[in-house]
N, C-alpha and C positions, 0 to 999 in steps of 0.2 A: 621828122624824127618819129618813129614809129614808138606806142606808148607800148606797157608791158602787157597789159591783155593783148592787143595786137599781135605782139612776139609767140605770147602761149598760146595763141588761134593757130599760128603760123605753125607752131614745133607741133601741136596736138596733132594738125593737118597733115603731114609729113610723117609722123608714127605711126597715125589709123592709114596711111596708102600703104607704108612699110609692110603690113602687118596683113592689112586683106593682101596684097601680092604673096607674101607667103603664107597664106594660112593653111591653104589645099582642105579647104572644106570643116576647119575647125572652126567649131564656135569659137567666139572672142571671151575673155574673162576681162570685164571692164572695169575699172576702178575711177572713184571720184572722191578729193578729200576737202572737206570745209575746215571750217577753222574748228566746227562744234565736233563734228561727225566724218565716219568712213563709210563707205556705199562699195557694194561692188556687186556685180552681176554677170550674169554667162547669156551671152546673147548670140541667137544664129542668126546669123547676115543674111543666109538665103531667103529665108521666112519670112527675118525682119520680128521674130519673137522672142523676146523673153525668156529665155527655160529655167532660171533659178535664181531669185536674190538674196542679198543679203545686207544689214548695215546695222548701227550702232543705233539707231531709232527704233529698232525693233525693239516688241518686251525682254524676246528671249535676252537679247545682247543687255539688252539695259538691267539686267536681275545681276547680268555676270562682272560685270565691270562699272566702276565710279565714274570714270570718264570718259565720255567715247572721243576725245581727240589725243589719243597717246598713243605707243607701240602695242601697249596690253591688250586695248582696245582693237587695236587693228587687227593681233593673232586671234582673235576669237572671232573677228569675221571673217577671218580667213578658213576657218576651224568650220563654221557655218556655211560657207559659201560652197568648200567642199564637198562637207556631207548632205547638203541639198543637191551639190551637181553629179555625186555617185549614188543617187537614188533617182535621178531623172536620165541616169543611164550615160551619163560624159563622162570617160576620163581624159581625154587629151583633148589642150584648147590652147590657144595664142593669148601670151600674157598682154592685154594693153592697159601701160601706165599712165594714157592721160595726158601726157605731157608733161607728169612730174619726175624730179627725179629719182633715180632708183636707189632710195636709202628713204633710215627712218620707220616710217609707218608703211610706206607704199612697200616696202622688202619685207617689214613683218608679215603684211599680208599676204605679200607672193610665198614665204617662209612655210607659214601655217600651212597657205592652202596646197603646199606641195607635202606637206608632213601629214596633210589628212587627208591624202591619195589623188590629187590633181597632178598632172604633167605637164610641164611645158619647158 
């Protein structure tokens, strides 16, 4: 019997092939959520770089919000995530969730980050 990390190696595994098969050249927008904190980042596959992040460990986010494991917390790095990815010149990227599901904080942040000019 396969345990639960096992299962979420397995579903991550199968969304990140989904996602490079259809990207056609979009950076990915990657999200990761702890129990404390949200993470997210716009990473091009080709490179293999980096081009913009963001998360709730930051000063900025940390000035903005009390918690960083809530929904509030998540629209403001999405808010962030954004406006660092339209100043490094992205607007269209391939949403990946991770493996979690899509609700919650993981929607806030897709929320935000399409309210502050990302597409996907």
């Amino acid at each position: 019997m396969a345990n639960t990390q096992d299962l979420f190696g397995r579903r991550r595994k199968r969304i990140r092939r989904h996602i490079a098969a259809g990207a056609r050249g979009r950076p990915r927008l990657s999200v990761f959520r702890s129990g404390r904190h949200i993470y997210a980042q716009i990473i091009d596959d080709r490179k293999g770089v980096t081009v913009a992040a963001a998360s709730t460990v930051e000063k900025d986010a940390r000035a903005r919000v009390k918690n960083g494991a809530n929904v509030a917390a998540a629209g403001e790095v999405g808010k962030l995530i954004a406006e660092r990815a339209l100043k490094a010149g992205i607007k269209d990227v391939v949403f990946d969730r991770g493996g979690y599901r899509y609700h919650g904080r993981i929607k806030a942040l897709a929320d935000a980050a399409r309210a502050g000019g990302l597409s996907f």
